[in-house]
C-alpha positions in Angstrom: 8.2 0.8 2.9 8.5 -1.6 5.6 5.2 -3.0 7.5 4.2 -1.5 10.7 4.6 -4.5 12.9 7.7 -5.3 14.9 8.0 -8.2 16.6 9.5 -7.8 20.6 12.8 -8.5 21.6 13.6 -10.4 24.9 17.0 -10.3 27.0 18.9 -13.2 27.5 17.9 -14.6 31.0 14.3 -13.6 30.9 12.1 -15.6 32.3 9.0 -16.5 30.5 5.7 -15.7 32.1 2.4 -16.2 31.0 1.7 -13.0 30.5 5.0 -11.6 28.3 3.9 -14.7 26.5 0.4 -13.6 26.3 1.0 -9.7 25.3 3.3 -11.1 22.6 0.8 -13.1 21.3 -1.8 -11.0 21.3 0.8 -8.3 19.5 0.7 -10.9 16.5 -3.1 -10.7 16.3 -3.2 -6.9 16.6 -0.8 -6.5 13.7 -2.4 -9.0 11.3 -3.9 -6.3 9.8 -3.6 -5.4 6.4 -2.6 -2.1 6.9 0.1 -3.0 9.0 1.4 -5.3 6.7 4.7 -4.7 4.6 3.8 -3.4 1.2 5.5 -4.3 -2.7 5.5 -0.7 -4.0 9.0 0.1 -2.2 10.0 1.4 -5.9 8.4 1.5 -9.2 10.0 -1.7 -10.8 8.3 -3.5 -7.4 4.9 -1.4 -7.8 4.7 -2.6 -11.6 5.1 -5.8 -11.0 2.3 -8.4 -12.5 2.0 -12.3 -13.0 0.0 -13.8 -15.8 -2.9 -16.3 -13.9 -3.4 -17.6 -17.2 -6.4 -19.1 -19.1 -9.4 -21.6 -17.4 -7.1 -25.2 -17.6 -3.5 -23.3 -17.4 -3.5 -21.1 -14.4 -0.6 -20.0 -12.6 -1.2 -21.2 -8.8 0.1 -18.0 -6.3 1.5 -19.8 -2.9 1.2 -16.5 -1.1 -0.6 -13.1 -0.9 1.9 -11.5 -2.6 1.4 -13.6 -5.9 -2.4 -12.9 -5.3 -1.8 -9.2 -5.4 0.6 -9.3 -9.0 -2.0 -11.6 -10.4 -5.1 -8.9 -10.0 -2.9 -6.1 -10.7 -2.2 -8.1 -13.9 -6.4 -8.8 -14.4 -6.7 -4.8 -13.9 -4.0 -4.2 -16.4 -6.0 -6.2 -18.9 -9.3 -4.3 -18.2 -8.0 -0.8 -18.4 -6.0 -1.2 -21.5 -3.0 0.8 -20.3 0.7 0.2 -19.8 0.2 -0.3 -16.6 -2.1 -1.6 -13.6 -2.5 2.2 -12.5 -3.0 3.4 -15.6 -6.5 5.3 -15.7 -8.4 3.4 -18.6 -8.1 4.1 -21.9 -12.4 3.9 -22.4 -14.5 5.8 -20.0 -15.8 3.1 -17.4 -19.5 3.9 -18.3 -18.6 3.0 -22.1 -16.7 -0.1 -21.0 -19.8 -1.5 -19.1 -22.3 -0.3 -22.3 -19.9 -2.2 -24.6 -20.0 -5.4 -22.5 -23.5 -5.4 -22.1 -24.3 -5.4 -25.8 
């Protein structure tokens, strides 16, 4: 599913005032919010999709948010033990965080 935001289109000839300049601005700070930002889940091969970080000494560096996003879903995939990131976990959290502890 595509993001929210939409940038505004101009007609040739316009002329550019301070405040269509302005207004479009200020559009590009309203939208920078997360939930108007486009997603990776547009289909299940994209919604499955995880990176390795790596180990303390050989991480994989993400350049953007997306990378961020693959590399936690990668961490949660770890913790829970299932096929996938969204998989419910395989121990009951409240065992999990006995076992950890002890």
């Amino acid at each position: 599913m595509a993001g929210l935001y939409n940038h505004t289109t101009r007609a040739d000839g316009l002329t550019l005032t301070a405040a269509i300049y302005n207004a479009d601005h200020q559009n590009h700070i309203d939208n920078y919010d997360l939930d108007q930002q486009d997603d990776h889940s547009a289909n299940v091969a994209e919604m499955q999709s995880t990176v390795d970080p790596g180990e303390v000494g050989t991480e994989s560096l993400s350049t953007d948010a997306l990378g961020e996003i693959q590399r936690l879903r990668f961490i949660i995939q770890q913790l829970t033990g299932g096929a996938q990131w969204y998989s419910s976990p395989e121990i009951p959290a409240s065992k999990v965080a006995v076992e950890m502890y002890t």
